[in-house]
TORPA-4810 file (N, C-alpha, C, O; in nm, 3 decimals):
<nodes>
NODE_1_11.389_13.628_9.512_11.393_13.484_9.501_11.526_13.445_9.436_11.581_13.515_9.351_X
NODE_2_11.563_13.352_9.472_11.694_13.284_9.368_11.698_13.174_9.358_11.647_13.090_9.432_X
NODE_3_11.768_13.160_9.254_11.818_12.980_9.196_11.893_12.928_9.301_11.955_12.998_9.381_X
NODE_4_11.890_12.802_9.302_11.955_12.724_9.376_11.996_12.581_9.311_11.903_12.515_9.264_X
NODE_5_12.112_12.532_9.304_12.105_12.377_9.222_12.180_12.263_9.330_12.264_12.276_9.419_X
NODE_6_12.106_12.150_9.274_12.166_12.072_9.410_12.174_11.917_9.346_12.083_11.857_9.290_X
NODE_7_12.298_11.877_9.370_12.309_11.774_9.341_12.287_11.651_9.441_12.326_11.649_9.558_X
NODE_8_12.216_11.544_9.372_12.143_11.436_9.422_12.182_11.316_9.378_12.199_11.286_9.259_X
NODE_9_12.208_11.205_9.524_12.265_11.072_9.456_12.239_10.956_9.568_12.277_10.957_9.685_X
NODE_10_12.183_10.879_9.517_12.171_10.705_9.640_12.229_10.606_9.588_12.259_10.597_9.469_X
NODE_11_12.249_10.518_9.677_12.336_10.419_9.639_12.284_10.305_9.717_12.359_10.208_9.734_X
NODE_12_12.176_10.304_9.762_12.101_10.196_9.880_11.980_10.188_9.862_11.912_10.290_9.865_X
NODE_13_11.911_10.033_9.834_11.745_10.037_9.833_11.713_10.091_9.683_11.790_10.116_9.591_X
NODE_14_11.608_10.099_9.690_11.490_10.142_9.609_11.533_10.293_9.547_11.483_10.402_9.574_X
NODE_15_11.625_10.269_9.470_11.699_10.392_9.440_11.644_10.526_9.353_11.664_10.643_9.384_X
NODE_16_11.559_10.471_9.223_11.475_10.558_9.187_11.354_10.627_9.313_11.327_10.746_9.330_X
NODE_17_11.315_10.543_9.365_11.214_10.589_9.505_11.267_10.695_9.593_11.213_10.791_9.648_X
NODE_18_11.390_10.649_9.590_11.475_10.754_9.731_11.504_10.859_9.643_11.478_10.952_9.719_X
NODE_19_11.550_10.930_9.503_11.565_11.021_9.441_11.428_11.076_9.450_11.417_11.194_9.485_X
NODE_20_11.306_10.996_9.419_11.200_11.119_9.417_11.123_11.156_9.531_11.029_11.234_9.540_X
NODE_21_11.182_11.080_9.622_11.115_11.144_9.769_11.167_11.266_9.810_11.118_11.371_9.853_X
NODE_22_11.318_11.212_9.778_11.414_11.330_9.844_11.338_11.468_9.736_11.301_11.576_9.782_X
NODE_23_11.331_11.435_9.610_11.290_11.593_9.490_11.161_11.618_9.573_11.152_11.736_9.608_X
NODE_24_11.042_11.523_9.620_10.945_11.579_9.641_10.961_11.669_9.773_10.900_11.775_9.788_X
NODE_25_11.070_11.605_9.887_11.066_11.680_10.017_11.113_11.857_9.984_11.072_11.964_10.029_X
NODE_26_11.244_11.811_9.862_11.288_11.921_9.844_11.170_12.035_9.788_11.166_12.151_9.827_X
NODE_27_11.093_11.985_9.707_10.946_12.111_9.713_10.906_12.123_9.810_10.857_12.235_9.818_X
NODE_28_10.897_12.068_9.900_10.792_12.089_10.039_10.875_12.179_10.123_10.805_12.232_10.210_X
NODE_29_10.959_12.204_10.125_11.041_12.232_10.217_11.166_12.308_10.184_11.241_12.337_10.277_X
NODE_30_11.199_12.348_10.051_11.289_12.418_10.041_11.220_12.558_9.894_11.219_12.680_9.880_X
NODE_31_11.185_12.461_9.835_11.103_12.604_9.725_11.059_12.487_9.607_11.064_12.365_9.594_X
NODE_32_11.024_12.574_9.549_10.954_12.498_9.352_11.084_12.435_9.305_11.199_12.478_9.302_X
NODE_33_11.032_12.329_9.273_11.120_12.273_9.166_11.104_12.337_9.027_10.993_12.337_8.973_X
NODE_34_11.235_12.402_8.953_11.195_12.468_8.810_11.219_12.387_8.726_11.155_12.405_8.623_X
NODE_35_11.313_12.269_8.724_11.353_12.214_8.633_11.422_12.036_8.724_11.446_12.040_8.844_X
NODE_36_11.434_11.953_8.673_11.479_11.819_8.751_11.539_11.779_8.624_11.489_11.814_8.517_X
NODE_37_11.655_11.699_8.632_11.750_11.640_8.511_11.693_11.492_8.518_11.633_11.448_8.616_X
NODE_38_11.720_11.420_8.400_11.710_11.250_8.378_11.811_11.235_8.507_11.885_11.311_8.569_X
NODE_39_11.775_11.093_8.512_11.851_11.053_8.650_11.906_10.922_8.591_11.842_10.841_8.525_X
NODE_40_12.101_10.912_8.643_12.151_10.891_8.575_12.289_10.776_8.658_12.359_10.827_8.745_X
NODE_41_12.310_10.636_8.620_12.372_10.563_8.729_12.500_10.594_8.662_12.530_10.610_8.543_X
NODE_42_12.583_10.597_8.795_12.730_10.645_8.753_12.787_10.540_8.874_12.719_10.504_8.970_X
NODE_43_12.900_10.507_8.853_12.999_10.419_8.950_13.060_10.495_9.051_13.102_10.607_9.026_X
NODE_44_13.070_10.444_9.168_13.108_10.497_9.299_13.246_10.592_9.248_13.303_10.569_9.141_X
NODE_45_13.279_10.679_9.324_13.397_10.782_9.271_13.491_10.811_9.419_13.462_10.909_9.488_X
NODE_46_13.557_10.758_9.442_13.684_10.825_9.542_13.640_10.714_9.700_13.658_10.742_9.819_X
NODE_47_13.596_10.619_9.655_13.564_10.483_9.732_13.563_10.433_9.658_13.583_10.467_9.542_X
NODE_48_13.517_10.242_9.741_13.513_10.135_9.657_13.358_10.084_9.719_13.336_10.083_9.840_X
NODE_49_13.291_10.056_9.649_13.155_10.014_9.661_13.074_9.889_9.558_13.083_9.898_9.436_X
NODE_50_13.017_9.806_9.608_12.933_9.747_9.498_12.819_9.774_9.482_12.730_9.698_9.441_X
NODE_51_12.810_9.884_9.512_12.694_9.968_9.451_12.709_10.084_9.390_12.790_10.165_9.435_X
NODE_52_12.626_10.117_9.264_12.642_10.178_9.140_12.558_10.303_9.209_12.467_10.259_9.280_X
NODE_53_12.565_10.458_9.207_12.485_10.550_9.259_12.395_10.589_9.100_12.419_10.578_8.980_X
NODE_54_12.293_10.633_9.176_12.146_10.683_9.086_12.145_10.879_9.132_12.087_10.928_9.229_X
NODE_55_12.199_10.927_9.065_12.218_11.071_9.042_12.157_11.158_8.978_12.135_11.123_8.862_X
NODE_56_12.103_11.300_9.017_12.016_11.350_8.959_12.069_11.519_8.986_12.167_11.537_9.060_X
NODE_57_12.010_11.617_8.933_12.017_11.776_8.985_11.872_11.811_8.944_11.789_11.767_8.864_X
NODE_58_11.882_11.921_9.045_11.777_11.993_9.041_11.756_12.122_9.061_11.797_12.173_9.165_X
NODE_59_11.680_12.208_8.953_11.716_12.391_9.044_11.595_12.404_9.081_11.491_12.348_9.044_X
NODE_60_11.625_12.515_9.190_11.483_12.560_9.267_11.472_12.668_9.326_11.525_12.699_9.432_X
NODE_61_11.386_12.746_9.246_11.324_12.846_9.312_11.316_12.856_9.478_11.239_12.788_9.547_X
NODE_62_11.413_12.956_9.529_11.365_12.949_9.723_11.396_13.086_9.729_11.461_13.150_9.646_X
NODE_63_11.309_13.152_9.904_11.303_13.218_9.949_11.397_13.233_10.035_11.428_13.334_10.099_X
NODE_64_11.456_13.097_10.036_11.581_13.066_10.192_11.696_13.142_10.180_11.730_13.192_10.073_X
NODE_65_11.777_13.157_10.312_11.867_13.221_10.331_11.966_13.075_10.253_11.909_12.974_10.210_X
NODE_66_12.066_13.088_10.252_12.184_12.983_10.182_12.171_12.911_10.338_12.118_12.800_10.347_X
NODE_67_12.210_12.964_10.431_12.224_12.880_10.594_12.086_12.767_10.603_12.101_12.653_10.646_X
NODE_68_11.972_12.813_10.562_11.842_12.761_10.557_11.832_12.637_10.455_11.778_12.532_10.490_X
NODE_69_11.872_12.649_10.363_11.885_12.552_10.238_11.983_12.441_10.267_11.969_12.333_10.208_X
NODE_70_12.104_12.465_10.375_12.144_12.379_10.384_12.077_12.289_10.492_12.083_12.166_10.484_X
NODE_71_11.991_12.376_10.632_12.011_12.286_10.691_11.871_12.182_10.701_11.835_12.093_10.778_X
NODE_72_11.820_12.241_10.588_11.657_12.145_10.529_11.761_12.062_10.458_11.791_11.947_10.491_X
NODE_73_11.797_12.109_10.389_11.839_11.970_10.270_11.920_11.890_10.355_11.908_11.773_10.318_X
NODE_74_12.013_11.900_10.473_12.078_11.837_10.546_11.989_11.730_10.654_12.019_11.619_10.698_X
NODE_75_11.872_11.814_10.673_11.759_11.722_10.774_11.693_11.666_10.679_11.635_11.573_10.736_X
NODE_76_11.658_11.662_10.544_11.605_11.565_10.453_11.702_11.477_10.419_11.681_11.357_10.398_X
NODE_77_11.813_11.533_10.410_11.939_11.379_10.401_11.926_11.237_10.508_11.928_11.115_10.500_X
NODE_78_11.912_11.358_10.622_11.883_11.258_10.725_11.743_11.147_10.764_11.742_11.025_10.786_X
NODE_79_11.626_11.256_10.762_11.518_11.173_10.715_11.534_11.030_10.616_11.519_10.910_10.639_X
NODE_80_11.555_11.075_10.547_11.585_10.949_10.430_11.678_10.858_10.449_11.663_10.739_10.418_X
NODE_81_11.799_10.916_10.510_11.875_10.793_10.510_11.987_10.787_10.429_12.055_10.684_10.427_X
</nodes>
């Protein structure tokens, strides 16, 4: 098994909501959540936006190959939006 950490951030909608859907898909579908950080608004970085992002990390226990982890967490990016 190994660690995995992944950084998490929205900037659209219901922003606390979209952080914990995305943490919950990420259990369903990629491994255990071991640990989730406070979630934390930081200002857009290397754009210009009027919207403030809602940011979070998380490590997780998975069975996945690294190729696998990306391309769940990449089809849960998409799911969501």
């Amino acid at each position: 098994m190994a660690k995995v950490y992944l950084g998490l951030g929205t900037n659209l909608g219901d922003k606390e909501q979209n952080l914990r859907d995305a943490v919950q898909k990420i259990e369903e579908q990629v491994g255990k959540i071991v640990s989730l950080s406070a979630f934390y608004v930081t200002a857009p970085w290397g754009f210009s936006s009027d919207n403030s992002f809602l940011n979070a990390a998380v490590c997780v226990d998975t069975e996945l190959a690294p190729i696998d982890v990306l391309q769940r967490t990449q089809a849960i990016e998409q799911e969501l939006g």
